[in-house]
CHARMM-style PDB file with segment names, atoms N, HN, CA, C and O in Angstrom:
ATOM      1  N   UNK     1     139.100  92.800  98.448  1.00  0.00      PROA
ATOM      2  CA  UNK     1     138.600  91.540  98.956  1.00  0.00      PROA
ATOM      3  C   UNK     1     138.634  91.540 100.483  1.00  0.00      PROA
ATOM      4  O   UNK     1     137.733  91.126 101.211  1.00  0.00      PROA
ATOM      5  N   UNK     2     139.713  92.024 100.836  1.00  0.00      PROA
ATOM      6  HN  UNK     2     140.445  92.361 100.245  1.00  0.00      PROA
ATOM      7  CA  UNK     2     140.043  91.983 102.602  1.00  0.00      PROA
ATOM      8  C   UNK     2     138.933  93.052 103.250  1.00  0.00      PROA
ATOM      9  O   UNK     2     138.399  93.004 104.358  1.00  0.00      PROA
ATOM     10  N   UNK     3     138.795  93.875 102.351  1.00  0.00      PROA
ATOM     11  HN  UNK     3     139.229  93.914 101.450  1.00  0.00      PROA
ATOM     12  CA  UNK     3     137.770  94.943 103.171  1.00  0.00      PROA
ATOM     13  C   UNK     3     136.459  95.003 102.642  1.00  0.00      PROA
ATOM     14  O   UNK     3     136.029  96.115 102.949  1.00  0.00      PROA
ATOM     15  N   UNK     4     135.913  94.605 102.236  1.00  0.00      PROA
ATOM     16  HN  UNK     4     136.262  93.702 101.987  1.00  0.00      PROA
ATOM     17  CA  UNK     4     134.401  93.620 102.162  1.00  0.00      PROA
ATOM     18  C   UNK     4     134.474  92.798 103.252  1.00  0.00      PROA
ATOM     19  O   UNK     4     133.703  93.008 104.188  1.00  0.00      PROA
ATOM     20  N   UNK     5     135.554  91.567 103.319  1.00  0.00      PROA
ATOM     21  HN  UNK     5     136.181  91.397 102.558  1.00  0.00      PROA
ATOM     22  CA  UNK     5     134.874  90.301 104.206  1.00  0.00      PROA
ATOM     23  C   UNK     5     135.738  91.452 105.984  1.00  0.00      PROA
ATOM     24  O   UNK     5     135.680  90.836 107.048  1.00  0.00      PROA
ATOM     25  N   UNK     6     136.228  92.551 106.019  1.00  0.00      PROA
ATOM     26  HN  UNK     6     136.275  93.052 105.155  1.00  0.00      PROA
ATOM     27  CA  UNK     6     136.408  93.210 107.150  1.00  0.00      PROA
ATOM     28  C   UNK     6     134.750  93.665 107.412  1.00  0.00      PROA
ATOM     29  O   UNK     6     133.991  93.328 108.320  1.00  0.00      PROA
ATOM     30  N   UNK     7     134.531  94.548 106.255  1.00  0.00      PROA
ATOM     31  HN  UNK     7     135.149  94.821 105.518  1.00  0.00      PROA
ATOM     32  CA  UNK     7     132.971  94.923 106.618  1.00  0.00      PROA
ATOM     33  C   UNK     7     131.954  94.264 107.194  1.00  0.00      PROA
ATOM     34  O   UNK     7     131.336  94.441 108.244  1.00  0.00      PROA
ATOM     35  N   UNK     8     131.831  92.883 105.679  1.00  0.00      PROA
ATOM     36  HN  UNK     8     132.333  92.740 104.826  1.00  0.00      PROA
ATOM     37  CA  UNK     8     130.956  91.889 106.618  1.00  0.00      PROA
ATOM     38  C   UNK     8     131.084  91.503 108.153  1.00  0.00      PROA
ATOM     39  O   UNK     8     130.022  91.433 108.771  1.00  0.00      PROA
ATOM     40  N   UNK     9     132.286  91.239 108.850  1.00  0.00      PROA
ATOM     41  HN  UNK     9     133.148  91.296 108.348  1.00  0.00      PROA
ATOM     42  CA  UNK     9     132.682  90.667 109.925  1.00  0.00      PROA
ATOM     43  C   UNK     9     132.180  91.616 111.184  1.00  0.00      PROA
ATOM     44  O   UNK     9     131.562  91.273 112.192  1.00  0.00      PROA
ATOM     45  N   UNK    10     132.721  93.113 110.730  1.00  0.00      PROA
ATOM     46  HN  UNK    10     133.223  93.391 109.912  1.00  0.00      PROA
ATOM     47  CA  UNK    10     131.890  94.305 111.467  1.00  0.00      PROA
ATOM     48  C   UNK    10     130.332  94.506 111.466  1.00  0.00      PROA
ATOM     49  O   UNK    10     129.858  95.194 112.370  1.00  0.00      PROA
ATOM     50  N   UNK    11     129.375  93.879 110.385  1.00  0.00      PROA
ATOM     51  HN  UNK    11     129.760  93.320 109.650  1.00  0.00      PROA
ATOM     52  CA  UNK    11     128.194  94.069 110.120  1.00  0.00      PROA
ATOM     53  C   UNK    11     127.627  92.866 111.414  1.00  0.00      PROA
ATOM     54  O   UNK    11     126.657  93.070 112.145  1.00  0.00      PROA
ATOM     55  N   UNK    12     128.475  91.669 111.442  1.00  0.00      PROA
ATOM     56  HN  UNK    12     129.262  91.504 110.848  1.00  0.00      PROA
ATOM     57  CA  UNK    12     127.909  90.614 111.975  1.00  0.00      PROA
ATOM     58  C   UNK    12     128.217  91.087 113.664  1.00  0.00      PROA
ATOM     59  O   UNK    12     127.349  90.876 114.511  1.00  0.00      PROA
ATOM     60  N   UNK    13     129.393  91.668 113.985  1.00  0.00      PROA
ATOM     61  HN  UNK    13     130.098  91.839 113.297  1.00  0.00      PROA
ATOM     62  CA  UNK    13     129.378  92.328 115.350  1.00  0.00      PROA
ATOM     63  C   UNK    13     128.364  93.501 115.749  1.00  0.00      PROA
ATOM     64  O   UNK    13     127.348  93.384 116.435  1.00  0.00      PROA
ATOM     65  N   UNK    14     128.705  94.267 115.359  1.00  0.00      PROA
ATOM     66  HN  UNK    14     129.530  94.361 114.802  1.00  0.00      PROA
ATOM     67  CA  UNK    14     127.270  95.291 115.454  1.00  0.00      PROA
ATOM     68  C   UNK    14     125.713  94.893 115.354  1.00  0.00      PROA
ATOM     69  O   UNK    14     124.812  95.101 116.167  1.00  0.00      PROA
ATOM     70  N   UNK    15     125.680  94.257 114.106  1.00  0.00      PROA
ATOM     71  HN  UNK    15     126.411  94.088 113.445  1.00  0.00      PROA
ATOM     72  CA  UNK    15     123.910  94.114 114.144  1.00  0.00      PROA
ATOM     73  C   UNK    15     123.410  92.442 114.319  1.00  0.00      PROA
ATOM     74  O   UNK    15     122.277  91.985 114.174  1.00  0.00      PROA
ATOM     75  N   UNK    16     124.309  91.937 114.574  1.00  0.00      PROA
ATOM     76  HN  UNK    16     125.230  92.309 114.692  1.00  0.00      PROA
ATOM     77  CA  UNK    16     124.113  90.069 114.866  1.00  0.00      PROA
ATOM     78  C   UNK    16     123.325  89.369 113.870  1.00  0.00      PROA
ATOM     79  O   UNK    16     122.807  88.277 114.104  1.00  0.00      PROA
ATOM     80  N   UNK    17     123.208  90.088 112.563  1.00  0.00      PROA
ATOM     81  HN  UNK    17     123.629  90.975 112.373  1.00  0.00      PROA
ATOM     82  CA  UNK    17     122.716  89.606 111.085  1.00  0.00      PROA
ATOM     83  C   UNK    17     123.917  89.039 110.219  1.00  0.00      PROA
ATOM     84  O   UNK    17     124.847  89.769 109.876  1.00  0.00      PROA
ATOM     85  N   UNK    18     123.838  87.529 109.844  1.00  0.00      PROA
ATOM     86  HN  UNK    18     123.083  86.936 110.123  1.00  0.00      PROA
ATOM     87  CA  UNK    18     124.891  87.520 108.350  1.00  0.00      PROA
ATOM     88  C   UNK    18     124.328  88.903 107.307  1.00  0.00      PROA
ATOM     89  O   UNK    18     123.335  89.631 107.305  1.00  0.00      PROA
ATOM     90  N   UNK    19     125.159  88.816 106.750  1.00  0.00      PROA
ATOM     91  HN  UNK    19     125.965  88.225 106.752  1.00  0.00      PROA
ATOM     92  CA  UNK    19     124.931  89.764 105.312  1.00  0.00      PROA
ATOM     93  C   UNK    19     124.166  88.328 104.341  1.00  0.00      PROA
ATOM     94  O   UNK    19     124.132  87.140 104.662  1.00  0.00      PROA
ATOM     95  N   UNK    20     123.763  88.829 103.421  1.00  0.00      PROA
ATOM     96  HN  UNK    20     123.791  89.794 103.160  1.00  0.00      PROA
ATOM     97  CA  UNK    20     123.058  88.165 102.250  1.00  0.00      PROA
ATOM     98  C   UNK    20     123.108  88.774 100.833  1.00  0.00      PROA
ATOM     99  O   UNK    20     123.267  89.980 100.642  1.00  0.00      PROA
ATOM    100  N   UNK    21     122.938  87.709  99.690  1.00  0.00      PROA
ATOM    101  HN  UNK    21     122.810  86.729  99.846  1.00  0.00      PROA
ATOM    102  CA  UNK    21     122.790  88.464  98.400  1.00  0.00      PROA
ATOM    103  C   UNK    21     121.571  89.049  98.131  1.00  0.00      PROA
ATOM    104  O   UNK    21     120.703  88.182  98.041  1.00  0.00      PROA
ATOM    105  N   UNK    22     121.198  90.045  97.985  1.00  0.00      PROA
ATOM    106  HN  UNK    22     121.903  90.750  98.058  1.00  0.00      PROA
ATOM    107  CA  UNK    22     120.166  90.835  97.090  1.00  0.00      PROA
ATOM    108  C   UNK    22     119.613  89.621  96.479  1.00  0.00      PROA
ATOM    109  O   UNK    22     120.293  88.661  96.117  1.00  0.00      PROA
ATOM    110  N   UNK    23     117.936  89.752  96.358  1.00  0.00      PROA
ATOM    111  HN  UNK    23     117.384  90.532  96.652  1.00  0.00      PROA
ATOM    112  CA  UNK    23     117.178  88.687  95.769  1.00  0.00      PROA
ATOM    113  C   UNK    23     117.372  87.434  96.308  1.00  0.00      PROA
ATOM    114  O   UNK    23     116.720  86.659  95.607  1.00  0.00      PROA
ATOM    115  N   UNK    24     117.913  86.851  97.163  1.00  0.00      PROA
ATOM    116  HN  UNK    24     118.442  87.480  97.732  1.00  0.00      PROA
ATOM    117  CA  UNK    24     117.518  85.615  97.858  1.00  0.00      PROA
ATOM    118  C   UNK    24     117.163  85.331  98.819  1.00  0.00      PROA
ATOM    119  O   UNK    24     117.568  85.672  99.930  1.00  0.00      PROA
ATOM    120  N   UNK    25     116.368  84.677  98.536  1.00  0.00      PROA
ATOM    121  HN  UNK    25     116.039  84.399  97.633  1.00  0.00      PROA
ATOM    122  CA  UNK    25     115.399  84.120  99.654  1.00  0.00      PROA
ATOM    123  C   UNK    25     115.351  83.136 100.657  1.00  0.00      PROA
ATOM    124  O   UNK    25     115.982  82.118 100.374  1.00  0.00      PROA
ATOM    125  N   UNK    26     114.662  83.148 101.979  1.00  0.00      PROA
ATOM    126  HN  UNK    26     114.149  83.975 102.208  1.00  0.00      PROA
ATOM    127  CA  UNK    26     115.215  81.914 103.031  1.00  0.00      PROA
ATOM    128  C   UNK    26     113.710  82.001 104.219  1.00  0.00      PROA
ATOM    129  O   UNK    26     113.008  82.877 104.725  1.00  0.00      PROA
ATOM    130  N   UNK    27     113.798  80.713 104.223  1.00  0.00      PROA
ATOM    131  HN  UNK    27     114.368  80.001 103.812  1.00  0.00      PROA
ATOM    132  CA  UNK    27     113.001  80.190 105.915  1.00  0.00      PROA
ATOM    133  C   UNK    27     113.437  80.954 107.283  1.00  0.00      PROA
ATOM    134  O   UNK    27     114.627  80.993 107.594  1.00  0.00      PROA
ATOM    135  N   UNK    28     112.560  81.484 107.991  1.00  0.00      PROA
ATOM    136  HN  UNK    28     111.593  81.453 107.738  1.00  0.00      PROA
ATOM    137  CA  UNK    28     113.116  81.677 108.891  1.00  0.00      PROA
ATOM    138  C   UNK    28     113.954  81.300 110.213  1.00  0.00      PROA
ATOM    139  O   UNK    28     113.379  80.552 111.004  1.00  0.00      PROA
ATOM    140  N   UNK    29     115.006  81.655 110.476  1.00  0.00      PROA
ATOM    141  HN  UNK    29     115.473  82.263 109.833  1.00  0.00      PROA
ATOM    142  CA  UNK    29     115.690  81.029 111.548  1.00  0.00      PROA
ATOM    143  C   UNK    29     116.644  79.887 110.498  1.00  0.00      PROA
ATOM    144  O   UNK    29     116.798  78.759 110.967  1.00  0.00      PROA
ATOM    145  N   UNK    30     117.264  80.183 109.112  1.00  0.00      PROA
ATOM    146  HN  UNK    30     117.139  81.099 108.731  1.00  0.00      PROA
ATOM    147  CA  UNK    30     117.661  79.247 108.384  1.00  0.00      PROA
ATOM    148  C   UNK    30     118.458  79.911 107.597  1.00  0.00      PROA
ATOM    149  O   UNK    30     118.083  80.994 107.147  1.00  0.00      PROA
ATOM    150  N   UNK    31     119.783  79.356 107.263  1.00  0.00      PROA
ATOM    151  HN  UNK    31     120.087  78.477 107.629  1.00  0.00      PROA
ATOM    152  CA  UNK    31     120.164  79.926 106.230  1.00  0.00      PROA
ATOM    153  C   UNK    31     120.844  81.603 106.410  1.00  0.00      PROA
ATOM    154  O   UNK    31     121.123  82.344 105.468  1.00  0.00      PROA
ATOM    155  N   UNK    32     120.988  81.890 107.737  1.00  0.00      PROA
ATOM    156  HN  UNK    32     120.762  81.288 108.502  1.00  0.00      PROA
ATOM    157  CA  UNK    32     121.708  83.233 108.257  1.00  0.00      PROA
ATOM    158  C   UNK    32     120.081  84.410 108.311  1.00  0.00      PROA
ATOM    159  O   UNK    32     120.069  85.610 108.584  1.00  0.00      PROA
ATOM    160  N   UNK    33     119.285  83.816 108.069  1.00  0.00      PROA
ATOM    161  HN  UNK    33     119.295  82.841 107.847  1.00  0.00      PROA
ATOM    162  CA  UNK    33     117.851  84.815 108.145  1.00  0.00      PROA
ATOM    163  C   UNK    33     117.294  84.859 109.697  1.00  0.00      PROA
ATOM    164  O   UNK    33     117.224  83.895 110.460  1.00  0.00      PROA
ATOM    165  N   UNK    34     116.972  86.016 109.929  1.00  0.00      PROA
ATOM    166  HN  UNK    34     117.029  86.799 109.309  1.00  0.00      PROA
ATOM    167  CA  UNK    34     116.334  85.909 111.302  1.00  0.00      PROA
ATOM    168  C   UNK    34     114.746  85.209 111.465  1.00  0.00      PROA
ATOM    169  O   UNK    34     114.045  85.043 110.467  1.00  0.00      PROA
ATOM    170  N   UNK    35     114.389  84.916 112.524  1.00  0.00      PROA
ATOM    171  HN  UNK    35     114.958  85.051 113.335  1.00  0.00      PROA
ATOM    172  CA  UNK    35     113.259  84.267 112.910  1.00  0.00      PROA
ATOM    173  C   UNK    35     112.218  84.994 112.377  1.00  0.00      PROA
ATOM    174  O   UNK    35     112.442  85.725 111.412  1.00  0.00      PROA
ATOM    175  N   UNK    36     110.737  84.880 113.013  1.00  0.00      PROA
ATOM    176  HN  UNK    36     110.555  84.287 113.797  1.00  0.00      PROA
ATOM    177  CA  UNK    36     110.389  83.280 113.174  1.00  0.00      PROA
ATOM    178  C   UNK    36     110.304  82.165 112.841  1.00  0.00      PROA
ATOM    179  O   UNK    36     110.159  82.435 111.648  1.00  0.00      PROA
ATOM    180  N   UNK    37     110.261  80.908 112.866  1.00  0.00      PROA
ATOM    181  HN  UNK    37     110.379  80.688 113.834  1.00  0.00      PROA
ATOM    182  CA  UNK    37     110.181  79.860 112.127  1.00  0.00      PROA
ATOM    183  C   UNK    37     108.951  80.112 111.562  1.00  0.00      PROA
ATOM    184  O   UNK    37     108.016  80.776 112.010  1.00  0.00      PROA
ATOM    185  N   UNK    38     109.102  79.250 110.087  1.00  0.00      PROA
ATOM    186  HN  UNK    38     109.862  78.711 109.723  1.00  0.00      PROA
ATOM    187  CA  UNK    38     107.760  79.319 109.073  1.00  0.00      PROA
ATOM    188  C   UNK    38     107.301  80.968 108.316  1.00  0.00      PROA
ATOM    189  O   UNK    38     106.258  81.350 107.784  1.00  0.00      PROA
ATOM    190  N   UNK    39     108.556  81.612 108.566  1.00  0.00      PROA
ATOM    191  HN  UNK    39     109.403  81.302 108.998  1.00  0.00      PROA
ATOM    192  CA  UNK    39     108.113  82.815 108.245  1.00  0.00      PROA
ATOM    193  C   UNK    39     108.972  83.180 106.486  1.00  0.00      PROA
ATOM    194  O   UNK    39     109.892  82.414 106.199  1.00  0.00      PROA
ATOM    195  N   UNK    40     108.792  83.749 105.963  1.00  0.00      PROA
ATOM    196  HN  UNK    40     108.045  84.370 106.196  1.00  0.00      PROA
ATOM    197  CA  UNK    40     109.780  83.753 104.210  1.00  0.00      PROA
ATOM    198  C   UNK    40     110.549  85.360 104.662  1.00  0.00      PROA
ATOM    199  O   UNK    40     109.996  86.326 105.188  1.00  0.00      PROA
ATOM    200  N   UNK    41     111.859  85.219 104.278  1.00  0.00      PROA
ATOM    201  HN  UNK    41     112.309  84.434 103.851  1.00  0.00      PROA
ATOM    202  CA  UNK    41     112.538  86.573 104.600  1.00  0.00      PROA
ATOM    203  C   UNK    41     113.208  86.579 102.871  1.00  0.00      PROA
ATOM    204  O   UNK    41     113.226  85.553 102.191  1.00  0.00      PROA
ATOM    205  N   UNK    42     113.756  88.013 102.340  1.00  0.00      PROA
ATOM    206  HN  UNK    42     113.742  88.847 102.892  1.00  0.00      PROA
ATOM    207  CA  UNK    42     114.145  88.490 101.372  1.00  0.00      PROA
ATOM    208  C   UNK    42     115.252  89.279 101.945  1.00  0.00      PROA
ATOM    209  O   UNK    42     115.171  89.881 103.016  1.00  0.00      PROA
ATOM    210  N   UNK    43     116.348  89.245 101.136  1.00  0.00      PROA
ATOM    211  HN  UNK    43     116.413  88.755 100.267  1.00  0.00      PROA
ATOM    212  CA  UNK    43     117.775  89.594 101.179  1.00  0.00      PROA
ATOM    213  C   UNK    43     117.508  91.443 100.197  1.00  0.00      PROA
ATOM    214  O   UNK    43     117.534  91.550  98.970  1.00  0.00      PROA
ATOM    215  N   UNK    44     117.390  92.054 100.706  1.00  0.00      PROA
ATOM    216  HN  UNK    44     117.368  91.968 101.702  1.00  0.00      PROA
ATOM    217  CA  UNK    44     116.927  93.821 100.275  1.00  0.00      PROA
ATOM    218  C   UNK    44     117.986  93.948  99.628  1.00  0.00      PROA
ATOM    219  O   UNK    44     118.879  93.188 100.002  1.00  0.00      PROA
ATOM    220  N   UNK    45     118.247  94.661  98.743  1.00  0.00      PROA
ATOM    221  HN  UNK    45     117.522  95.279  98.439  1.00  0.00      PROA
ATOM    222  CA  UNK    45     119.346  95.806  97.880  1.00  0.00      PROA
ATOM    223  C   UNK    45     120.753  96.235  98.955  1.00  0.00      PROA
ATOM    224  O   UNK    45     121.920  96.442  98.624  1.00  0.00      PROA
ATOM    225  N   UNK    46     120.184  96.265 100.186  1.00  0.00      PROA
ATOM    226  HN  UNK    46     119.236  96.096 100.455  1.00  0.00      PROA
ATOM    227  CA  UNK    46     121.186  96.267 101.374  1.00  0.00      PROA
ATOM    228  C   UNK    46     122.197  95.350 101.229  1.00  0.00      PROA
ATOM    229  O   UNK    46     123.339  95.626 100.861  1.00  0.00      PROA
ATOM    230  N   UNK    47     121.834  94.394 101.480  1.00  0.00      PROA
ATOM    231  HN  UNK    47     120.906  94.170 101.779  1.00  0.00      PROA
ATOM    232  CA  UNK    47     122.418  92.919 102.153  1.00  0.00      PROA
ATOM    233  C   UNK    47     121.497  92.920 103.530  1.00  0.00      PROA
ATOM    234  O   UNK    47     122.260  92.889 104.495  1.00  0.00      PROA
ATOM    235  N   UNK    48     120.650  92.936 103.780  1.00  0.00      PROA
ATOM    236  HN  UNK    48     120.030  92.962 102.995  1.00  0.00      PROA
ATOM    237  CA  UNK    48     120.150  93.077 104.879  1.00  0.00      PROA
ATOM    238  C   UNK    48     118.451  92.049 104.674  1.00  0.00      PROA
ATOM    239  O   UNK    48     117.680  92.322 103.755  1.00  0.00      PROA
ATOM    240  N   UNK    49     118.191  91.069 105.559  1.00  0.00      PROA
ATOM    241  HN  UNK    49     118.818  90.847 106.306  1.00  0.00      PROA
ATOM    242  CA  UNK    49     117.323  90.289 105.676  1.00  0.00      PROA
ATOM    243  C   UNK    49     115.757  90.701 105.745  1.00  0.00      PROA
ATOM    244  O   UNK    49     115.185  90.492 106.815  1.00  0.00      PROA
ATOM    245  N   UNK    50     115.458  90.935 105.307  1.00  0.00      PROA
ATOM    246  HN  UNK    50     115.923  91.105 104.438  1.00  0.00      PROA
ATOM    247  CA  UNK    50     113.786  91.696 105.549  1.00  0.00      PROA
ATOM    248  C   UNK    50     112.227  91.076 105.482  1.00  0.00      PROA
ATOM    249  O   UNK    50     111.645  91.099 104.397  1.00  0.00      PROA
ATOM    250  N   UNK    51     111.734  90.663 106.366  1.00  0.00      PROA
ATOM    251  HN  UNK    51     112.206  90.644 107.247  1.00  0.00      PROA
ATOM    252  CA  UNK    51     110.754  90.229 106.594  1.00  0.00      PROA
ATOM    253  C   UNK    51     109.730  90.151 104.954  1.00  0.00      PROA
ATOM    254  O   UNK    51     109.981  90.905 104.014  1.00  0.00      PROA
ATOM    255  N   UNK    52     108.753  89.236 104.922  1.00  0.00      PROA
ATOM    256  HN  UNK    52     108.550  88.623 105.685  1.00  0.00      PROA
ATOM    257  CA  UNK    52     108.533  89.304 103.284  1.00  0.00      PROA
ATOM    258  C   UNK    52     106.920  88.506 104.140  1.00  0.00      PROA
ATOM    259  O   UNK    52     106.077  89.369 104.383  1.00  0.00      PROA
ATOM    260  N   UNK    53     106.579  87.312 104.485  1.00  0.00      PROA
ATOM    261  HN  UNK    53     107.264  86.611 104.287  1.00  0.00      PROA
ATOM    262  CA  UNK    53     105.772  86.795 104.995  1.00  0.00      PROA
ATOM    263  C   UNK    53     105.430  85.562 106.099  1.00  0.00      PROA
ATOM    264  O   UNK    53     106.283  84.790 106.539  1.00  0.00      PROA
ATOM    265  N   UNK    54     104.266  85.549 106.383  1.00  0.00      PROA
ATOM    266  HN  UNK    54     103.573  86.175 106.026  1.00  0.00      PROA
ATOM    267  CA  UNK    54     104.408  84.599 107.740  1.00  0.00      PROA
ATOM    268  C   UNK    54     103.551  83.371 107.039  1.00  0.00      PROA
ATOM    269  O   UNK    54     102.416  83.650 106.652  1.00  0.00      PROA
ATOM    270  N   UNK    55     104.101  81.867 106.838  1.00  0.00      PROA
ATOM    271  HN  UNK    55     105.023  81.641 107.152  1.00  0.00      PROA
ATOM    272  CA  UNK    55     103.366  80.765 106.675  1.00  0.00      PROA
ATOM    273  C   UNK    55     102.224  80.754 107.593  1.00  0.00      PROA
ATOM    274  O   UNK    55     101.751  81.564 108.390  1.00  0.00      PROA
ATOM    275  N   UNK    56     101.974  79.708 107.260  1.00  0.00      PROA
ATOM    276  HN  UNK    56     102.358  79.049 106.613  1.00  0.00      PROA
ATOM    277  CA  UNK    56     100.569  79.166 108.629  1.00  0.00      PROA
ATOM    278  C   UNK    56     100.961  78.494 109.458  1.00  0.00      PROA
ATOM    279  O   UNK    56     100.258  78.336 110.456  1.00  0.00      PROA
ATOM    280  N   UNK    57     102.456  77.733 109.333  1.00  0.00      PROA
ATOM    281  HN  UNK    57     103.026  77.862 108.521  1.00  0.00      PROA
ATOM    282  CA  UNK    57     102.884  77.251 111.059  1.00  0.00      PROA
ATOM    283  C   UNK    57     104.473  77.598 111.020  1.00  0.00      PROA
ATOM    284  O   UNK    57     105.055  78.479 110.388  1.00  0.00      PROA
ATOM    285  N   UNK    58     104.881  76.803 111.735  1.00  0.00      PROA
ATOM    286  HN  UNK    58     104.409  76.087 112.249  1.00  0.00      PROA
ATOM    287  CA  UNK    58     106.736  76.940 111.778  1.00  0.00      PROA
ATOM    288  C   UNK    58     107.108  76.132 110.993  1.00  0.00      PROA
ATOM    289  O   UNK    58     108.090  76.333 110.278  1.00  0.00      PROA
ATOM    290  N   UNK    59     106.459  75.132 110.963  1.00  0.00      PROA
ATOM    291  HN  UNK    59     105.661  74.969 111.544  1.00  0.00      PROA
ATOM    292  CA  UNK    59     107.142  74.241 109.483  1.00  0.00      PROA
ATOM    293  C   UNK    59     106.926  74.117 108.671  1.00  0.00      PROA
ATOM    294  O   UNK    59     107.275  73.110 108.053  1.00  0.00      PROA
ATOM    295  N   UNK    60     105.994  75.358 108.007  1.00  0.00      PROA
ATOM    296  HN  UNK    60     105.711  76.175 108.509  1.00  0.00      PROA
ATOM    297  CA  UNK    60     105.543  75.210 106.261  1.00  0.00      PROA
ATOM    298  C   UNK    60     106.336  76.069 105.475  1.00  0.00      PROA
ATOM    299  O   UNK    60     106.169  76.110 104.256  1.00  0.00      PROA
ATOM    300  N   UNK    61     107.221  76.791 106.071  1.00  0.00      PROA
ATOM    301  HN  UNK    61     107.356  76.758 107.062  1.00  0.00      PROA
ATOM    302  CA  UNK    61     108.075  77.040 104.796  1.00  0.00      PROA
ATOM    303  C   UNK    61     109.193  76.194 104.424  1.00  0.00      PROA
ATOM    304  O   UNK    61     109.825  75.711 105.364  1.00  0.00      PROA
ATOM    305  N   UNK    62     109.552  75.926 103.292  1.00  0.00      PROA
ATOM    306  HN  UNK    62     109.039  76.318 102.529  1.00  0.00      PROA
ATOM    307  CA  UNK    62     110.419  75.294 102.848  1.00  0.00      PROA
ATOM    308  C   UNK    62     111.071  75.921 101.352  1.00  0.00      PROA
ATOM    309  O   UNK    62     110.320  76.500 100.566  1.00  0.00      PROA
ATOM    310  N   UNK    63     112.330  75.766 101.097  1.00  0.00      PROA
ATOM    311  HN  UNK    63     112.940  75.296 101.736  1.00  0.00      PROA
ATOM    312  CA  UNK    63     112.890  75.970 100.108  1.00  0.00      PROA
ATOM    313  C   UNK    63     114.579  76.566 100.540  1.00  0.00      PROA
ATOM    314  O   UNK    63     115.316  76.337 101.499  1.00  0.00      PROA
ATOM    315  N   UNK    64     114.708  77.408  99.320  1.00  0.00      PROA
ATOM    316  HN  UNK    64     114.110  77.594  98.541  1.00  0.00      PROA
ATOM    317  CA  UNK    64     115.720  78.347  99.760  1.00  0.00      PROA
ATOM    318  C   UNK    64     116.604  78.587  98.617  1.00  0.00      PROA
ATOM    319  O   UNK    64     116.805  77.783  97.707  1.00  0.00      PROA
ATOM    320  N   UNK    65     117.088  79.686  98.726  1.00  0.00      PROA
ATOM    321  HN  UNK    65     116.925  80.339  99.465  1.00  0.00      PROA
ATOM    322  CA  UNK    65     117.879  80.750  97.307  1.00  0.00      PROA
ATOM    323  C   UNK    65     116.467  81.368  96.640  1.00  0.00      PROA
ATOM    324  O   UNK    65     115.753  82.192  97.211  1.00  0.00      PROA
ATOM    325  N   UNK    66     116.239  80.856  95.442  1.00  0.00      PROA
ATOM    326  HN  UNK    66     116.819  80.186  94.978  1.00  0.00      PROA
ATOM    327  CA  UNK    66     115.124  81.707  94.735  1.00  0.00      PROA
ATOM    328  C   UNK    66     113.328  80.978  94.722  1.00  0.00      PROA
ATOM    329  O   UNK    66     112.271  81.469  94.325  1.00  0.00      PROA
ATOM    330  N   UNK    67     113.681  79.509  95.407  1.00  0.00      PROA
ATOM    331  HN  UNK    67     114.540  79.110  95.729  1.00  0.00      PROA
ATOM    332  CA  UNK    67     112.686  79.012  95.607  1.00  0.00      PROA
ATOM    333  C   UNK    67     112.147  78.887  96.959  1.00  0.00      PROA
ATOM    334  O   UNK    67     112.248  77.770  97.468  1.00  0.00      PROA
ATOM    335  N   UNK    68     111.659  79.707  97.561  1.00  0.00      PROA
ATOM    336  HN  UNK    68     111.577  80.614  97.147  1.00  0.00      PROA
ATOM    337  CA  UNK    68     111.321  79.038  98.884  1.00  0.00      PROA
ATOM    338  C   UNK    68     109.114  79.692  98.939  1.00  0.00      PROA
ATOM    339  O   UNK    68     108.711  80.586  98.195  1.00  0.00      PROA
ATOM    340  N   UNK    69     108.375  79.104  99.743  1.00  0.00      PROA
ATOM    341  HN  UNK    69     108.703  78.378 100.347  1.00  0.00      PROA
ATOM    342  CA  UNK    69     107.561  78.710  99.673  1.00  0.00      PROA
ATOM    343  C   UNK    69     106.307  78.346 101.013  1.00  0.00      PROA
ATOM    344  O   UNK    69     106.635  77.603 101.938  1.00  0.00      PROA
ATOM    345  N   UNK    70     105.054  78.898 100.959  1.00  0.00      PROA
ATOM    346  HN  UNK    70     104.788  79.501 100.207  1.00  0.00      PROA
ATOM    347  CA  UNK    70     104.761  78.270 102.150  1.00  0.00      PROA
ATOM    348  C   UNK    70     103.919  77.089 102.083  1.00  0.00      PROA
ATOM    349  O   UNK    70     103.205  77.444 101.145  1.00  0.00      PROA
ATOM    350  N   UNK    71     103.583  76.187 102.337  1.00  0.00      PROA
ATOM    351  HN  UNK    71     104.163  75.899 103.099  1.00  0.00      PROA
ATOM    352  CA  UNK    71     102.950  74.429 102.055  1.00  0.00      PROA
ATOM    353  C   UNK    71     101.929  73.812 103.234  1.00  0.00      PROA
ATOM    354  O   UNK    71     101.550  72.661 103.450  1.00  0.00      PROA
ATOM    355  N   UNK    72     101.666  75.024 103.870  1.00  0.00      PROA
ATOM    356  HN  UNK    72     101.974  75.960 103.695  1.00  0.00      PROA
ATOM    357  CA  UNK    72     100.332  75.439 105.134  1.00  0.00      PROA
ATOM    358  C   UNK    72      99.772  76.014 104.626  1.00  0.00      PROA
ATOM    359  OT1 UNK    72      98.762  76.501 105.134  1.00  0.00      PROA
TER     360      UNK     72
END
């Protein structure tokens, strides 16, 4: 337990990303996902945040965990 949340803590110093669960999904700039706003990011097999698609503005995505969505 201590050396997982050590890892995570080292992952967040080195690469300035939270970690994430595999298969969930988030808005950008929300939810520990990197930018841009309005953009949909996916949590990879990594733990690592990975670009997935770009809405049509900064504020049409909405959702988050397994539902998120663009509404532009």
């Amino acid at each position: 337990m201590y050396f997982a949340q050590t890892l995570a803590i080292i992952a967040l110093a080195v690469f300035g990303v939270e970690a994430c669960t595999a298969g969930e999904f988030r808005c950008g700039n929300q939810g520990g996902a990197p930018g841009p706003d309005g953009a949909i990011y996916i949590c990879n097999s990594s733990g690592r945040w990975q670009f997935s698609s770009q809405c049509g503005g900064r504020t049409c995505c909405q959702g988050g965990g397994s539902n998120v969505h663009c509404v532009c």
